[in-house]
C-alpha positions, 0 to 999 in steps of 0.5 A: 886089172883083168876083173876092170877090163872085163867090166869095161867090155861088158857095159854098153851104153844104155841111151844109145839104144834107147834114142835109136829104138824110140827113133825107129818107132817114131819114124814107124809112125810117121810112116803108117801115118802117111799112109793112112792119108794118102789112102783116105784120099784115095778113098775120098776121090773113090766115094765122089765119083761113085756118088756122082754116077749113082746121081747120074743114073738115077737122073737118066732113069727119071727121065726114062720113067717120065718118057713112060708115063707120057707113052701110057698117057698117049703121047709119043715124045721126042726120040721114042721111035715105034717098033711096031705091033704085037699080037695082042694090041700092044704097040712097041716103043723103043728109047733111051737116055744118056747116063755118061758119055759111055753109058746109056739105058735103053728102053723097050716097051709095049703100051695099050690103053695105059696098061704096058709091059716093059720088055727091056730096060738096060743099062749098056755101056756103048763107048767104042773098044780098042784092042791094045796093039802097043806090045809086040806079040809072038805070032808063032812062026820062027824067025819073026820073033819082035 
């Protein structure tokens, strides 16, 4: 009687473990799954909006290659301001076009007869920064503590 209750004991249901474990794995999958989706999404979204800033920026620097071409041409087109004369015979124009509503290219060039040299061409972010003052900050004095 003893030998079939130590039999008894030592068996353990088999499919039980079994369906939990092939369970387990299932919902791993699931997991790892939804993951996977949300971050091609994300990198989706990521991919549209750098392709949208590369096409904006090439477009701003056409323009700007075509506001040079009519400078070495002679003309002065809208919004080229002259900023004066170098030494050797160079006029000095200066411009820019917009990429974003936060950034611009700016151009400064010396054209003479055709022939010119550009002596800046930058892109430069020019949208106004704000400190963040929302976090109540230790001045270092005592008793002024937020």
């Amino acid at each position: 009687m003893n030998n079939d209750k130590m039999k008894k004991v030592q068996e353990m249901p088999v499919t039980g473990i079994s369906s939990l474990l092939v369970i387990f794995a299932v919902l791993c999958l699931v997991v790892f799954s939804v993951l996977t989706i949300s971050t091609v999404k994300a990198d989706e979204k990521l991919a549209d909006r750098t392709v949208n800033s590369v096409v904006k920026y090439y477009e701003a620097e056409g323009n700007a290659e075509k506001t040079l071409a009519l400078l070495r041409q002679g003309e002065i087109p809208d919004g080229v301001t002259r900023k004066g004369t170098a030494g050797d015979g160079y006029e000095i124009f200066g411009y820019e076009c917009r990429i974003s509503d936060t950034q611009k290219i700016e151009i400064e060039v010396e054209v003479k007869d055709g022939d010119y040299r550009i002596l800046r061409w930058q892109s430069v972010y020019d949208a106004g920064w704000k400190a963040d003052e929302s976090i109540d900050v230790w001045d270092g004095e005592t008793g002024k503590q937020p």
